[in-house]
C-alpha positions, 0 to 999 in steps of 0.5 A: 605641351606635348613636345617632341624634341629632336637632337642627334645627342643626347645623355650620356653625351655630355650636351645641354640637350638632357638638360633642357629635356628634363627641366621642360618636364619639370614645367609640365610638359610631356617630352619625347626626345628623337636622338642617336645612340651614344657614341661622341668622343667615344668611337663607337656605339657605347656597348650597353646602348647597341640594342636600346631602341626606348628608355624613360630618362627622369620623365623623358621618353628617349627614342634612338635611332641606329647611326654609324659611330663618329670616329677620328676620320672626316669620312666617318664623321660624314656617315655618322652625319647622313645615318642619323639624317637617313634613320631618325627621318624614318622613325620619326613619323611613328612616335605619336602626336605632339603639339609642336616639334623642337630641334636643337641644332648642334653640328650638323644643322642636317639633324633638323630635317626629322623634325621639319618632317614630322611638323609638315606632315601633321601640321604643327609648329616647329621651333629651332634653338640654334646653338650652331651655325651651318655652314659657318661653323664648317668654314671655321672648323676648317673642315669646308673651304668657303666659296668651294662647291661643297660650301655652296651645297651646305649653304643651299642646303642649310637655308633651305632647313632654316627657311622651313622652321617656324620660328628660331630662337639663337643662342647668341644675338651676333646669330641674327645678324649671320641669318639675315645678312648671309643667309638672307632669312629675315623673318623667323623672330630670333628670340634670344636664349642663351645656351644652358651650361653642363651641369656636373654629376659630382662634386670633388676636392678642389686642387691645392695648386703649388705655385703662387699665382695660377690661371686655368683655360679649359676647352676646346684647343683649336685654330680660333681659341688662341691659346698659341697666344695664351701660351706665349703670353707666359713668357711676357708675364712679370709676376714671378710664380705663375702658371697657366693650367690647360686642359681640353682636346682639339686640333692644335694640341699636339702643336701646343705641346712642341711649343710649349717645349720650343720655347721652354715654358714647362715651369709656366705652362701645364697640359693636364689632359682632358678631363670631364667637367667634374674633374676639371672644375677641381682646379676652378675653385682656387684659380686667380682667373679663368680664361675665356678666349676667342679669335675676332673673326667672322660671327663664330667670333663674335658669340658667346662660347657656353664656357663664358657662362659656366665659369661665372658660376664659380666665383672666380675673376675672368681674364676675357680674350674675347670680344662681340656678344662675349664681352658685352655679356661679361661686361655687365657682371663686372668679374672680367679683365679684358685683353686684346687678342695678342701674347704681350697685352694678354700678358699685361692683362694677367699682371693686372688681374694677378696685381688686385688684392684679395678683396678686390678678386673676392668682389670680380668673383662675386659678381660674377656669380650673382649675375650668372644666378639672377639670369643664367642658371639652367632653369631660368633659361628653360623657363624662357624657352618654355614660354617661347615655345607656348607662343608658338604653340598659341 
């Protein structure tokens, strides 16, 4: 098939979307991706990527656009949204022919419109994989009151993107019910493929952590992840010599530090920065659990965060503070304690996982593994995603 793939990120942006992109060649395809210049969580054009228009990347054919560069500001994350919007819709129609068009929704579900452009135009099918909803994730992230008038702008404008897509694939089954429940779209085939995980670059030496027991979160450290709980369930925890490890970036870091200080749990809690998934994985490898955390409320809550499925990948027990599709997706590897969502059952939660043998986490960590590799690993997830895609096409 010949494929054109439009998504506002690409590599060196550390998304799945390379990933994908690379392993659809490997199948056979040909692909072009339509995509921005690299500037996320950078705050600004990275400077060798200013004048590059083209490039091959492991067999993809890479086409960028000019944007306005994402910084910490909501107005510049508006500019960056509508120039990627503006420019990709003026380019794409120049790139050639192409059997079918692929958008990958992240945020904002805006950068789907070049390739529903390109596919009216020339009369070919155009799939969405949907890994972020519009305009739900906007509510959650706090960035858009709901029932506001720029809710309401966002909801016409988000199911009038949906509705023009040929089929959707979601990334998580709860999605289904938020397209035709709320945004009352009910015939678009919702294939289920979960999201591929981040692949590291590198493998560095794991950390020989100083305490007896030891519990890593990583990720983003916000409103709806509940690590205000995590954080104050170490104060609850009976097992002497333990230590949460936290790293990551998000909105509620700096109230995070003030209460881990308030309440006096430097020797039970450690910010160690945000670190790239290279350096990150280091303090996986000897962890007693990895904590999968997420607040039960609206669909957001019900998904399956793409950290879930990383973490079954490296043999560790799982502390999962979740529930929705999450849960069920865990549960059926059997590598997880669950909690409910409040500091003194997370914190009889961690004593419970902390109290098993060494046998006993050895087997939790194994099956989850064995579950990630018999359904979860990248090219399994391609290769059904590549088959959704030559339905389509047929």
């Amino acid at each position: 098939m010949r494929i054109l793939l439009v998504s506002q990120y690409y590599y060196p942006e550390r998304f799945s979307v390379s990933d994908i992109a690379e392993e659809l060649v490997k199948l056979g395809n040909e692909v072009t991706v339509l995509t921005g210049k690299p500037n996320y969580g950078l705050h600004e054009i990275i400077p060798e990527y200013r004048k590059v228009k083209y490039e091959e990347i492991n067999g993809v054919k890479v086409h960028r656009v000019n944007l306005y560069p994402r910084k910490l500001s909501r107005i510049s994350i508006i500019r960056n949204y509508l120039s990627f919007h503006r420019n990709a819709k003026r380019k794409v129609n120049r790139l050639g022919e192409f059997d079918l068009v692929l958008t990958i929704s992240l945020s904002p579900v805006i950068s789907i419109a070049p390739g529903i452009k390109y596919a009216k135009k020339h009369k070919v099918p155009c799939v969405l994989y949907c890994e972020d909803l519009w305009p739900e994730s906007t509510v959650v992230t706090g960035a858009v009151r709901k029932n506001s008038l720029m809710y309401k702008i966002l909801y016409k404008w988000s199911v009038s993107l949906y509705k023009k897509c040929d089929k959707i694939l979601i990334s998580s089954p709860s999605f289904k019910d938020y397209f035709e429940n709320e945004l009352k779209i009910k015939d678009k085939g919702f294939g289920v493929v979960n999201q591929p995980i981040i692949e590291s670059n590198k493998k560095c030496e794991p950390v020989v952590y100083k305490n007896k027991h030891n519990l890593v979160y990583a990720g983003n450290i916000g409103s709806i992840q509940l690590v205000h709980e995590l954080v104050s369930a170490m104060k609850y925890v009976k097992s002497e010599d333990t230590k949460l490890y936290l790293m990551g970036m998000g909105s509620e870091l700096e109230n995070i530090k003030r209460r881990i200080t308030d309440e006096k749990l430097e020797d039970k809690v450690e910010y160690v920065g945000a670190l790239p998934i290279e350096k990150a994985e280091t303090y996986f490898a000897n962890a007693d659990a990895l904590i999968i955390s997420l607040k039960d409320s609206g669909t957001v809550g019900r998904t399956i965060p793409n950290k879930a499925i990383q973490y079954m990948k490296y043999s560790r027990p799982l502390l999962g503070v979740i529930k929705g599709d999450a849960k069920a997706l865990l549960s059926k590897a059997d590598g997880t304690v669950f909690s409910e969502q409040n500091p003194d059952k997370i914190a009889i939660a961690i004593d419970e996982l902390i109290s098993k043998n060494d046998k006993e986490k050895a087997q939790m960590g194994s099956n989850n593994k064995r579950y990630f590799e018999e359904n979860l690993t990248k090219e399994k997830l391609v290769k059904l995603l590549n088959q959704e895609l030559s339905v389509v096409k047929k």
